[in-house]
C-alpha positions in Angstrom: -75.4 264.1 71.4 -72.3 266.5 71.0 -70.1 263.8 72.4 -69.0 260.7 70.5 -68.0 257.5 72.4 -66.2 254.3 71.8 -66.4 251.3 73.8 -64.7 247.7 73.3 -67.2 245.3 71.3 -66.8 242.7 74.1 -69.3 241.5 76.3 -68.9 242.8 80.0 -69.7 241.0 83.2 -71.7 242.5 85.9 -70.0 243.4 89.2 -71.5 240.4 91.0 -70.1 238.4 88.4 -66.5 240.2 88.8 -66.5 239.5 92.1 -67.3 235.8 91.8 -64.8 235.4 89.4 -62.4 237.1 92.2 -63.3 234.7 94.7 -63.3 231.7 92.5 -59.5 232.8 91.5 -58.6 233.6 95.1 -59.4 230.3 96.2 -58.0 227.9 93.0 -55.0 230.1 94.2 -55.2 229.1 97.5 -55.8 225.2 97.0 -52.6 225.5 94.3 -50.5 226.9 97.2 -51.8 224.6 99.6 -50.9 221.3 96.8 -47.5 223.1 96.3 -46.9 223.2 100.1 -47.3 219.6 100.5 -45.4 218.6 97.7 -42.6 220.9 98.9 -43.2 219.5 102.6 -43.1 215.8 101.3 -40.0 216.6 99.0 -38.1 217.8 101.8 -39.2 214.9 104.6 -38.4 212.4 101.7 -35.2 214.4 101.0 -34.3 214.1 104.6 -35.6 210.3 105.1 -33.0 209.4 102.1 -29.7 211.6 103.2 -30.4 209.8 106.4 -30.9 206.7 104.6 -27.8 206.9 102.8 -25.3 208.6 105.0 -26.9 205.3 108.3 -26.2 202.9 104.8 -22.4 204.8 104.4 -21.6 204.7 107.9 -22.8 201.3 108.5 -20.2 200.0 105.3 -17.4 202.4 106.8 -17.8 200.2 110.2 -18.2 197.1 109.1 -15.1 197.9 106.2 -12.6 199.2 109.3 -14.4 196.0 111.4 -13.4 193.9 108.6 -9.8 195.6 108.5 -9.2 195.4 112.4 -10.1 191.4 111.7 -7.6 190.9 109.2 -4.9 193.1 110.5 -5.3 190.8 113.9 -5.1 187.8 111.9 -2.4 189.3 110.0 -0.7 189.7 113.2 -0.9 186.7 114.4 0.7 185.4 110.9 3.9 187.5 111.0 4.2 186.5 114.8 3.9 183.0 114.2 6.2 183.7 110.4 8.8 185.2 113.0 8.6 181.9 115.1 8.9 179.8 111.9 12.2 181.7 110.9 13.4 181.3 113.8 13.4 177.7 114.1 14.6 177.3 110.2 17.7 179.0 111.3 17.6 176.6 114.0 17.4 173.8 112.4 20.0 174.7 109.9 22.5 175.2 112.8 21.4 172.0 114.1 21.9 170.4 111.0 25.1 171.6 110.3 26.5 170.6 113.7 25.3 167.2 112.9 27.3 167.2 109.7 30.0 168.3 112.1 29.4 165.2 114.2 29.3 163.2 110.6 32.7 164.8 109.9 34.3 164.4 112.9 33.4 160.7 113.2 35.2 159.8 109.7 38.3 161.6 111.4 37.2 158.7 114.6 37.1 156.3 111.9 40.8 157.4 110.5 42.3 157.4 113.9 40.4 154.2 115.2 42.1 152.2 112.1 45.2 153.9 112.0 45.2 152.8 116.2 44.4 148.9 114.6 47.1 149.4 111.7 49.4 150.0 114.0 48.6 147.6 116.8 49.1 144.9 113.7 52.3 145.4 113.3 53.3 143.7 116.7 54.8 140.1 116.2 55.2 137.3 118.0 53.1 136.9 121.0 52.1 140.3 121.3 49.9 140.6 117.8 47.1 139.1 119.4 43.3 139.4 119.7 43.7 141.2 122.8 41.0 143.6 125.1 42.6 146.5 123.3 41.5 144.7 119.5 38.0 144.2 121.0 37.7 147.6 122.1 38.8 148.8 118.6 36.6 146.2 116.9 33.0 147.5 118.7 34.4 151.3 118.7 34.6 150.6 114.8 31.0 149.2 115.2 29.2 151.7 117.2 31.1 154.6 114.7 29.4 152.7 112.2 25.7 152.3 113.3 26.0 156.1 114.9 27.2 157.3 111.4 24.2 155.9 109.8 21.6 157.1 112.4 23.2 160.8 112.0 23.3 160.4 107.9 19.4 159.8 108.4 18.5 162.2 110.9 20.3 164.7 108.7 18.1 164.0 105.9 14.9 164.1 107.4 16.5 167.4 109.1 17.0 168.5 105.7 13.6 167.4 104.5 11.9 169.6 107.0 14.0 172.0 106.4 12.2 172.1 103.2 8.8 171.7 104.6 9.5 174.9 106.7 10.9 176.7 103.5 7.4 175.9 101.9 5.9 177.1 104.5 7.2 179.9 104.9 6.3 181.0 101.1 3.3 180.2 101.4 2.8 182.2 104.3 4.7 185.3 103.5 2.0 185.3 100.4 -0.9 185.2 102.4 0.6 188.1 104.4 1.0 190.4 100.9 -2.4 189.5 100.6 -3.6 190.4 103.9 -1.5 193.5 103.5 -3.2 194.4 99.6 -6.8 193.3 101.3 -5.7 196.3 104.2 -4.6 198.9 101.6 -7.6 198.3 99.5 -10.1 198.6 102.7 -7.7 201.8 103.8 -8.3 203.3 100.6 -12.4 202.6 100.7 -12.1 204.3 104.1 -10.7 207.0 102.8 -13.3 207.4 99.6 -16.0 210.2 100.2 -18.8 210.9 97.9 -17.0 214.0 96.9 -13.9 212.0 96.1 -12.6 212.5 92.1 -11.9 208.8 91.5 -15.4 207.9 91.3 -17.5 207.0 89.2 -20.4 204.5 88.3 -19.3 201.0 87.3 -20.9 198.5 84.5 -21.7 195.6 87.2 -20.4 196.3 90.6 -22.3 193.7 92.0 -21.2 190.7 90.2 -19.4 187.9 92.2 -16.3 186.0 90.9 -16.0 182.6 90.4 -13.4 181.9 92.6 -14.7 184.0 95.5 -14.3 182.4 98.9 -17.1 182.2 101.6 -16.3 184.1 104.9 -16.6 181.0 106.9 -14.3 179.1 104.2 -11.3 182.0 105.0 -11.5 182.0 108.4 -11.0 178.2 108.5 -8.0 178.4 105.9 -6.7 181.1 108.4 -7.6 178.7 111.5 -6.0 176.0 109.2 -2.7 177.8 108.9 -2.1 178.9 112.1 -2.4 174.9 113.0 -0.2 174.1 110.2 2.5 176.3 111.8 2.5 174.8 115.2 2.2 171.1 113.7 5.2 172.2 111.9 7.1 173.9 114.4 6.2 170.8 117.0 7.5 168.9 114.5 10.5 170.4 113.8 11.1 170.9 117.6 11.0 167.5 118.4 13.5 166.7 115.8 15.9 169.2 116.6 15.9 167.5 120.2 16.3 164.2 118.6 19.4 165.2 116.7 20.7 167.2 120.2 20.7 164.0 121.8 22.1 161.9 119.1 24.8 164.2 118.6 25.5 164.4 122.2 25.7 160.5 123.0 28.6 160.6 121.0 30.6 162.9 122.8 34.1 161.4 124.5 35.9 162.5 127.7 38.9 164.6 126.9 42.7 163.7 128.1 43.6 164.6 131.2 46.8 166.2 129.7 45.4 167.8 127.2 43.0 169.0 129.4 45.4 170.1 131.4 47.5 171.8 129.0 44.2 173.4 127.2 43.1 174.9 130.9 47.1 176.1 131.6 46.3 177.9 127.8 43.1 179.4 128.5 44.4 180.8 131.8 47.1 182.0 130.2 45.0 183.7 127.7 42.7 185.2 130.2 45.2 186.6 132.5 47.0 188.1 129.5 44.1 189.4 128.2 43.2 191.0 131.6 47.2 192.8 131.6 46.0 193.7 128.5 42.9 195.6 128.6 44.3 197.0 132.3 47.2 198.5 129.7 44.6 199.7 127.0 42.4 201.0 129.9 45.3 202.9 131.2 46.1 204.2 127.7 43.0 205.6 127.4 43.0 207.2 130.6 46.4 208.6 130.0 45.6 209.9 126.2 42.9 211.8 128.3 44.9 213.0 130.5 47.6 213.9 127.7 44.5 215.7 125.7 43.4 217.7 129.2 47.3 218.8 129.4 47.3 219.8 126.0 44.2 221.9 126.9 45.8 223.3 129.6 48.6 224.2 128.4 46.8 226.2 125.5 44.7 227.9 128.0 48.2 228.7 130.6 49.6 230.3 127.0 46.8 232.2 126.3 47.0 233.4 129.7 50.2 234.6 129.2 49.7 236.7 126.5 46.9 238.3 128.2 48.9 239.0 131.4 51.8 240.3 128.5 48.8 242.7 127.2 48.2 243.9 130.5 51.7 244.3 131.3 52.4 246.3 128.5 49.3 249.0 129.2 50.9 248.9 133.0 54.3 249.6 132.2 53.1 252.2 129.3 51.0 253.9 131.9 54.3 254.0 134.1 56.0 255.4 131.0 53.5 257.9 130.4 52.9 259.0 133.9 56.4 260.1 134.2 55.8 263.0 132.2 53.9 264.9 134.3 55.7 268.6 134.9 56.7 270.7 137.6 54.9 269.7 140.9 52.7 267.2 139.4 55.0 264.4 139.1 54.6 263.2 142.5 54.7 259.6 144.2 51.0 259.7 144.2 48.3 257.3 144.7 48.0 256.1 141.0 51.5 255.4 140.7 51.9 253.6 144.0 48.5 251.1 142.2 51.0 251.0 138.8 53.9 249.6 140.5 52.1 247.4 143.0 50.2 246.1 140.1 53.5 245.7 138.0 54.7 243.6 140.6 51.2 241.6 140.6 51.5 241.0 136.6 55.3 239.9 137.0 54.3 237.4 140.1 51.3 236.2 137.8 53.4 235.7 135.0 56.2 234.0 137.3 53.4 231.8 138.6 52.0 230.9 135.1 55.5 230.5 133.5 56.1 228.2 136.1 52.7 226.2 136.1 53.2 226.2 132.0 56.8 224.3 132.1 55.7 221.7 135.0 52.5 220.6 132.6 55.0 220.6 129.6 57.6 218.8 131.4 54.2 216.1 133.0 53.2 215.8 129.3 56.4 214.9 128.3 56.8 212.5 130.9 53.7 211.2 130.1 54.4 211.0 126.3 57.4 208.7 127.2 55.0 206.4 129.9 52.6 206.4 126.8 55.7 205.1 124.6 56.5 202.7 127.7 52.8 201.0 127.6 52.3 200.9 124.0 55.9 198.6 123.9 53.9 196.3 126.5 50.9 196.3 124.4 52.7 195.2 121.6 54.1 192.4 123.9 50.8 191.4 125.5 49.2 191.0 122.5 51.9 189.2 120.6 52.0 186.7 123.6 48.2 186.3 123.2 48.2 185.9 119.8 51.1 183.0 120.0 48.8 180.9 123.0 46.0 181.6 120.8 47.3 179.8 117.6 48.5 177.5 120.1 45.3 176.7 121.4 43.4 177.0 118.1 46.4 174.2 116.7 45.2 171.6 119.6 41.0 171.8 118.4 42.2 169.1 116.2 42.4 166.9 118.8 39.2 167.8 120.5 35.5 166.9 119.8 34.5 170.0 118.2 30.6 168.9 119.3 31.5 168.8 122.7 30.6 172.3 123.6 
């Protein structure tokens, strides 16, 4: 042979063989493919089954969180309603108590008059220091001062002892309301967490329970329980204020005729002055209007005269200028008839205005010196008020100051 060749020292297959081994490959391939197709097909359906898991599992928490949150905040509601009620009646109650102390005070100055009244009926002699109707009268007044002091010293302590109930209360109440108000914050800000949020992150033991956690039906009893609380309280406190409106107001005496009478002639005095005396301020105000309009007026008159002086001046300079017109051209013409006939408008206007601007001068004036004229009788009107007021206000003393 003139040619030399080289082959591989490897065994070789037969063509059959080479395509069996194709074949064989093509369909390993093919089951591979079909194996990974599943698994991709089962990774995505379980992919999908647990976002749909999860985001069903979020939404559900997200509703029954703002469920939760629309409970308390009704509860919460109710609370500060029923803590606005409770206020309420503690301020009442203080009033109430205080105008029984009133009543308390006012009977020791019943008890200084009532034995002044028998200290000076003693000092009759002869026949006339006897044991009379008047005495009597003096005697059980003395009596029933007495018992009535002691059933308004004891109503004024339980008044005050409730007062103190209501004052508890009413801490305790405005607590559970911070609560409430944390418990809302708290579910407003787990509303608001996403899970692309920054501030989390995964916890130790988030689902350990606290000792002193509290069952659902165990807080919605203690929120039953204090709403009850409240109206027992407020029932209570009702029914007490009523009793010491009735106590104070059995002790309640008529008033004198005279100084009845001279306490009415007061009051109407009073009310028929004060009546000259707002008519006064009301005409003082209307007249300080009417002083600031003039004012206004007379400004804007002003400024219309120096306008109509402006225009004056360019009339009577066009009269001026028109007069120097030569030869045949200075002629009674048609623009110098409209120059004087409006120099005669200007001077009627400025007449007119001049006029107009010394008659709201002189009315201010005038109505500078009326002002002058009221504020004198303002000064008297409320100096006479203020003399029947301390007047009246010297004569409470001998009135019932609970009688009102």
């Amino acid at each position: 042979m003139s040619i030399v060749t080289f082959e591989k020292p490897e065994p070789k297959i037969s063509e059959p063989d080479w395509y069996y081994k194709l074949t064989e490959l093509r369909g390993a391939c093919d089951k591979i493919r079909r194996s990974a197709f599943t698994l991709e097909h089962e990774s995505r359906r379980l992919r999908n089954e647990t976002g749909l898991t999860t985001y069903w599992g979020t939404h559900r928490t997200n509703t029954n969180i703002a469920d939760r949150q629309t409970e308390i905040t009704r509860w919460k509601i109710k609370i500060e309603l029923s803590l606005k009620r409770l206020q309420k009646e503690i301020e009442q109650m203080k009033i109430e108590k205080k105008e029984c102390e009133k009543a308390i005070e006012f009977q020791n100055l019943n008890f200084a008059v009532t034995n002044h009244c028998s200290s000076l009926r003693d000092e009759r002699v002869g026949e006339d220091l006897c044991y009379d109707i008047a005495s009597i009268a003096l005697k059980n007044e003395q009596l029933a001062l007495e018992k009535l002091k002691t059933s308004l010293s004891e109503i004024c302590q339980k008044a005050w002892e409730q007062i103190n109930n209501l004052e508890e209360l009413q801490m305790y109440i405005i607590k559970d309301i911070e609560n409430k108000n944390n418990t809302i914050k708290i579910d407003s800000e787990l509303l608001e967490m996403t899970k692309d949020s920054e501030n989390i992150s995964l916890k130790p033991n988030p689902l350990r329970i606290p000792k002193d956690i509290k069952k659902y039906e165990n807080w919605l009893q203690q929120c039953d329980n204090i709403m009850q609380r409240i109206e027992n309280e407020l029932l209570r406190s009702e029914k007490l204020r009523e009793t010491m409106y009735l106590l104070r107001h059995r002790t309640k005496s008529d008033m004198i005729a005279l100084n009845e009478k001279v306490n009415f002639g007061l009051r109407k005095r009073i009310y028929n002055t004060e009546r000259s005396k707002y008519e006064l301020e009301w005409q003082k105000e209307n007249m300080l209007l009417d002083m600031a309009t003039l004012v206004k007026e007379i400004n804007t008159l002003e400024n219309a005269l120096d306008a109509k002086l402006s225009s004056k001046m360019l009339n009577e300079t066009r009269c001026e200028e028109i007069l120097y017109r030569d030869g045949i051209e200075l002629c009674h013409d048609k623009p110098t008839l409209g120059l004087h006939k409006e120099n005669d408008q200007l001077n009627n206007s400025v007449k007119t205005l001049s006029d107009k601007l010394n008659q709201t001068k002189a009315m201010h004036n005038i109505l500078i010196g009326h002002l002058k004229i009221i504020e004198v009788q303002l000064w008297n009107k409320t100096h006479a008020l203020s003399v029947d007021q301390k007047c009246l206000q010297y004569r409470e003393q001998l009135e019932d100051p609970d009688r009102n």
